[in-house]
C-alpha positions in Angstrom: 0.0 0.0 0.0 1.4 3.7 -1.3 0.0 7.1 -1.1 -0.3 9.1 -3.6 0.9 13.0 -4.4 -2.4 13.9 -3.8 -3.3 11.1 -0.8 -4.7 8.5 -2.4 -4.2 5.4 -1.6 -2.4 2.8 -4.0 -3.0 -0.8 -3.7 -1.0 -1.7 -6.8 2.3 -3.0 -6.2 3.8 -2.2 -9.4 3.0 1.6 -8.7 5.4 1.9 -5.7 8.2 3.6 -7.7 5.8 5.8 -9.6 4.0 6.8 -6.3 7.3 7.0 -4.5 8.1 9.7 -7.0 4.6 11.4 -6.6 5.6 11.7 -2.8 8.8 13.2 -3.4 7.3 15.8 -5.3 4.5 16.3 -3.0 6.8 17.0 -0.1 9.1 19.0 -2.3 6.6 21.6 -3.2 5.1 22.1 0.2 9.1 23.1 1.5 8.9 25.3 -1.4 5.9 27.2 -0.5 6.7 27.6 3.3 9.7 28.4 2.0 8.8 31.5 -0.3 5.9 32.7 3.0 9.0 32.7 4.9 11.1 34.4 2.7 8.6 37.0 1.9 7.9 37.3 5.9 11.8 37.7 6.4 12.0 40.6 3.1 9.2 42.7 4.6 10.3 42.7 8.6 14.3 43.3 7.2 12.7 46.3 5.1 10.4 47.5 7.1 13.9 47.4 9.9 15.9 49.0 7.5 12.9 51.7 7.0 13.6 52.3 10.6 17.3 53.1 10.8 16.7 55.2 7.6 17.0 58.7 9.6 20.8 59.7 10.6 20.6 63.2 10.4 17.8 65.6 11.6 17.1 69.0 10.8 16.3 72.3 12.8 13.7 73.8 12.1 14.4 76.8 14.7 14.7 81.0 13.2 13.1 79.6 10.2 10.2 81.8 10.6 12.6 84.9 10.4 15.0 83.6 6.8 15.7 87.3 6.4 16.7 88.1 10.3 19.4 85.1 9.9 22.7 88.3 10.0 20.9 89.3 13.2 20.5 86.6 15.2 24.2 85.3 14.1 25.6 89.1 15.8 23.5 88.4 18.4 24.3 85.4 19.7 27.7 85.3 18.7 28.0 88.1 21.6 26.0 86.7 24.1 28.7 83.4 23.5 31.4 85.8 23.5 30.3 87.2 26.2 29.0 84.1 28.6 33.2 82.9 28.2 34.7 86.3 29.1 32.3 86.9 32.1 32.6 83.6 33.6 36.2 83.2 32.8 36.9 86.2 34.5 35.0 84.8 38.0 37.3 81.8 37.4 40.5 84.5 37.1 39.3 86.8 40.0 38.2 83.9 42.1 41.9 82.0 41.9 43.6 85.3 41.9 42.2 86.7 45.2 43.0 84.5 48.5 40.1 86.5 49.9 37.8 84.3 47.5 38.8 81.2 48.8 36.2 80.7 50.4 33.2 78.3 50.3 30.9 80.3 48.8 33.3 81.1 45.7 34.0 77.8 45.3 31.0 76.7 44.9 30.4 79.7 42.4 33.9 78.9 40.2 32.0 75.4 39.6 29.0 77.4 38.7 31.0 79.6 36.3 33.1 76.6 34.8 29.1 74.9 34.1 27.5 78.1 32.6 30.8 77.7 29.9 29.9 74.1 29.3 26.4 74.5 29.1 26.7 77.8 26.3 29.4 75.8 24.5 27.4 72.9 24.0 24.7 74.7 21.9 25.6 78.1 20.8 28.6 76.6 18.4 26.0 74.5 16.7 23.8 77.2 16.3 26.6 80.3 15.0 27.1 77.3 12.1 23.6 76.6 11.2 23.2 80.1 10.6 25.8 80.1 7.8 23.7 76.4 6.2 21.2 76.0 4.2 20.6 72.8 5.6 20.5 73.5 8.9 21.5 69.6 9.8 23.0 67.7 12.7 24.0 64.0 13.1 22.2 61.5 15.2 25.2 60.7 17.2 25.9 64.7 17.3 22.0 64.9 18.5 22.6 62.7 20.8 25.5 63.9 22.3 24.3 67.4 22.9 21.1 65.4 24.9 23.6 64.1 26.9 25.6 66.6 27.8 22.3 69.4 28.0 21.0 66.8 30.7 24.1 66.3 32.5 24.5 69.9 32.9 21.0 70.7 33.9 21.1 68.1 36.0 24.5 69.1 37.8 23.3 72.6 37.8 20.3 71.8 39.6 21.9 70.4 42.7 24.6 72.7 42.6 22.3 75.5 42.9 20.7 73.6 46.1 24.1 72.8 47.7 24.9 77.1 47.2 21.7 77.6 49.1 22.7 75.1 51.7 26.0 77.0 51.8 24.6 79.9 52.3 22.1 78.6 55.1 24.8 77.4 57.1 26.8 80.8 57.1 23.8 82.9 58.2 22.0 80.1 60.8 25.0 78.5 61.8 27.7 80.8 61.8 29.8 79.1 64.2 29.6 76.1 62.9 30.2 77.3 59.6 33.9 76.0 59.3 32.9 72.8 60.4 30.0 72.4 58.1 31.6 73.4 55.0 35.3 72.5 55.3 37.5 72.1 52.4 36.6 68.1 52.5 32.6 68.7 52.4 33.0 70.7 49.7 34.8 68.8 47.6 32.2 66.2 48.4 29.3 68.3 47.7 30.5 69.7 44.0 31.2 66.1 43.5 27.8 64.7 44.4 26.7 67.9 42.2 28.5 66.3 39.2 27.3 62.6 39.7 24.0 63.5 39.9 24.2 65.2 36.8 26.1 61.9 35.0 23.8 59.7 37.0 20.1 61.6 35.9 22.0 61.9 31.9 23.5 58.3 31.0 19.7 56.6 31.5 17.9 59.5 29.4 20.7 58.9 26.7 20.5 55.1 27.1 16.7 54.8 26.6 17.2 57.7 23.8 19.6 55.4 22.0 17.4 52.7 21.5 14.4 54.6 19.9 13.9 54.0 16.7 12.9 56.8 13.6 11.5 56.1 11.1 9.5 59.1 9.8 9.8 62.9 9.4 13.0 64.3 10.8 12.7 67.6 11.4 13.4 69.4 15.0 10.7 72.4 15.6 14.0 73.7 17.8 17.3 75.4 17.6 18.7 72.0 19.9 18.2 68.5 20.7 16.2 67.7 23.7 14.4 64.6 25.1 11.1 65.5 24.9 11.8 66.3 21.1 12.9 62.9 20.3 9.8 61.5 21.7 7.6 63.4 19.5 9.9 61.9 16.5 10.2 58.3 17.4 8.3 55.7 16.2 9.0 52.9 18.8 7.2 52.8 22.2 8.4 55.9 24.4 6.6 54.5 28.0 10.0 53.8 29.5 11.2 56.9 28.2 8.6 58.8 29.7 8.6 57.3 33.1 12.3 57.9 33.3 11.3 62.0 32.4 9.1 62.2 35.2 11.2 60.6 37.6 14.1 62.7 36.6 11.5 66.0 36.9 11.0 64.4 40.7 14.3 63.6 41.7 16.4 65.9 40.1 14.7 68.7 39.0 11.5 69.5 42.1 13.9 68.1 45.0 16.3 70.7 45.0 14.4 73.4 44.2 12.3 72.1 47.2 15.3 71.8 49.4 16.6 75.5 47.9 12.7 76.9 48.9 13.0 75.9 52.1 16.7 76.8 52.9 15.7 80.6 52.0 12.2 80.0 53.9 15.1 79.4 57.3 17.3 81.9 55.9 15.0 84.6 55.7 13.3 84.2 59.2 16.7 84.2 60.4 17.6 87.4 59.2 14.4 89.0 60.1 15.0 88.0 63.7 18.9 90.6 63.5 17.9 93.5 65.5 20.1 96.0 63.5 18.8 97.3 60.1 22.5 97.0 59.2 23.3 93.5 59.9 20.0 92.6 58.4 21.0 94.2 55.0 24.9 92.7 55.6 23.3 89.3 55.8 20.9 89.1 53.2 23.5 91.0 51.1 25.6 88.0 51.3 22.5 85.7 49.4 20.8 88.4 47.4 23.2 87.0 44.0 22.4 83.3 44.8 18.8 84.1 44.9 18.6 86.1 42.2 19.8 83.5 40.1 18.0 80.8 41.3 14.7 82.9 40.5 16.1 83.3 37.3 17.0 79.5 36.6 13.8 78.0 37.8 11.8 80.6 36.4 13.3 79.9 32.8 13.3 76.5 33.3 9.5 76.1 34.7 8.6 78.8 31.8 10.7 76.0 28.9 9.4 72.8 30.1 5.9 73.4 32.6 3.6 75.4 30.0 0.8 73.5 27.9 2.3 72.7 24.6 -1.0 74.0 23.2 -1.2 77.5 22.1 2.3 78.9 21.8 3.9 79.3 18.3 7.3 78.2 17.5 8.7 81.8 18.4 7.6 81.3 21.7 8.9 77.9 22.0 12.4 79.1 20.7 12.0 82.5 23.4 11.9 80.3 26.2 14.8 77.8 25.2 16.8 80.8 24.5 16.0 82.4 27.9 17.0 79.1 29.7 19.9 77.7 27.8 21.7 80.7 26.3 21.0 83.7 28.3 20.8 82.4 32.0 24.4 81.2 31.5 25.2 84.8 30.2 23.4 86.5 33.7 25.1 84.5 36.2 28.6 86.1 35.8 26.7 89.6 35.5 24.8 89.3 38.6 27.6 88.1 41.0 30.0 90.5 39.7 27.2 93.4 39.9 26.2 92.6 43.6 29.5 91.2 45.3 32.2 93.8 46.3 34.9 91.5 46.5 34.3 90.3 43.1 34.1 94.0 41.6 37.5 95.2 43.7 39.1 91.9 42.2 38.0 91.9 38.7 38.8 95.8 38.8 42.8 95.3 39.7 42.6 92.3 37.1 41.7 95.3 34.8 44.2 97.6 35.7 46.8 95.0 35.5 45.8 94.0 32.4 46.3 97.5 31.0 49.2 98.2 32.5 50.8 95.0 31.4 49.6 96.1 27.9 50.8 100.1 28.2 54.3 98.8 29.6 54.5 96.3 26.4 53.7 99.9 24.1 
């Protein structure tokens, strides 16, 4: 008994070879067909991958709106750059040249000077080029790199900013305790934590953002590459992504301007408990540039991320980058220099030295 190529049964001996042959055949052309359903399965998920790693560049769409103001903005942000370095290079200058700076407080604002340079170099180089393209393109790894280092510098700033309040908690509540509390060791500790948190809060955002995939328009409605930009583009599943931005806005972002809130909430009932008029005004003298910028950063930074998305143009969206990522950095060295005696008498002999040195060289 035999089976046929179509599963009959054979009774007749003779027909064994013949049916034998049949079989083969049989069996032969089913492989083939699960063999091309494969094969077209396997084409259409390898194109459909490839379709996905088809985006390596992206474009910014930012000061389009304004083709003919292109000369202007290029003026005016290639001062504010030039500026932002000379200001807070000088701090760094006036601040190692002056043994009256070496102090806690100065320290803690030399690391603040040496992150507002980071933070300006890391976007305002990118844009002074595009400015000059037609094609106003960056890589993905260049994309990528400028999320990582804009989060690890917000992120460092952050704390930074809360350890500066702390600092300055401890000098007006605890002023006896003050070199105890802040020695050179606790410090060095603190800027350090300031730095890991940053790295810490940056290499998960850049991790999750490396494994998103794009695979449709790539165009940035920005001047920059942020997080919440690469969301909008990606076509993969963003959950993690967005559990890991909301953490992050918890952790690193509401925590120390919780912990900076309440060290100025302490710092100000302390001072309104001086008797004197003048050592109420010496003490809150000796915070008025800390807070200032701290209203400034959280109010820019609330402002960028913490308005509906609804409802403002691109303009606006651009204002408020601008305001947090390229002017802030600018302020800082202004507003310390402006509001800190030591830092004016020390940045004024830098000054006179400088042209003197030149005049002597004439």
């Amino acid at each position: 008994m035999t089976i046929s190529a179509y599963g009959r049964i054979n009774m007749n001996p003779n027909g064994a070879k013949k049916n034998y042959e049949n079989l083969k055949t049989f069996i032969i052309n089913v492989l083939k067909d699960k063999l091309v359903i494969l094969g077209d399965f396997e084409t259409k998920e390898f194109r459909e991958r490839e379709n996905q790693t088809t985006v390596m560049e992206f474009i910014f769409l930012g000061f389009s709106n304004h083709p003919n103001l292109q000369g202007l903005f290029f003026l005016l942000f290639l001062i504010i750059y030039l500026v932002t370095i000379l200001g807070n290079t000088l701090i760094l200058a006036a601040i190692r040249v002056n043994p009256v700076l070496h102090t806690p407080m100065y320290y803690f604002l030399s690391n603040l000077s040496f992150l507002d340079i980071c933070y300006a170099t890391t976007t305002l180089p990118v844009i002074l080029v595009n400015f000059f393209r037609e094609n106003k393109t960056i890589s993905y790894e260049g994309c990528l790199s400028q999320v990582f280092f804009l989060v690890t510098f917000a992120g460092c700033e952050c704390v930074l900013l809360a350890v500066m309040a702390y600092d300055r908690f401890v000098a007006i509540c605890h002023p006896l305790r003050y070199p105890v509390l802040m020695s050179k060791r606790v410090c060095a500790y603190l800027v350090t934590g300031s730095w890991l948190c940053g790295l810490a809060n940056s290499l998960p955002h850049t991790g999750l953002t490396a494994t998103l995939t794009f695979c449709g328009p790539n165009q940035i409605s920005h001047f920059l590459c942020d997080i919440p930009l690469f969301l909008k583009l990606a076509c993969s599943d963003t959950s993690a992504n967005e559990v890991a931005l909301y953490v992050s806005s918890a952790t690193i972002g509401l925590s120390p301007c919780l912990f900076t809130a309440m060290s100025y909430i302490l710092i100000i009932s302390a001072i309104l408990k001086i008797q004197s008029a003048q050592g109420r005004q010496k003490a809150f003298s000796t915070c008025a540039s800390h807070l200032t910028v701290v209203v400034i950063y959280y109010g820019t930074i609330n402002f960028n991320y913490d308005r509906p998305s609804s409802g403002y143009s691109l303009d606006v969206d651009i204002l408020a980058s601008v305001l947090f990522c390229i002017v802030t950095p600018m302020l800082n060295p202004i507003i310390y220099s402006l509001r800190n005696k030591e830092v004016k008498n020390t940045l004024k002999k830098l000054f006179e030295g400088f042209v003197s040195s030149c005049g002597s060289r004439v």
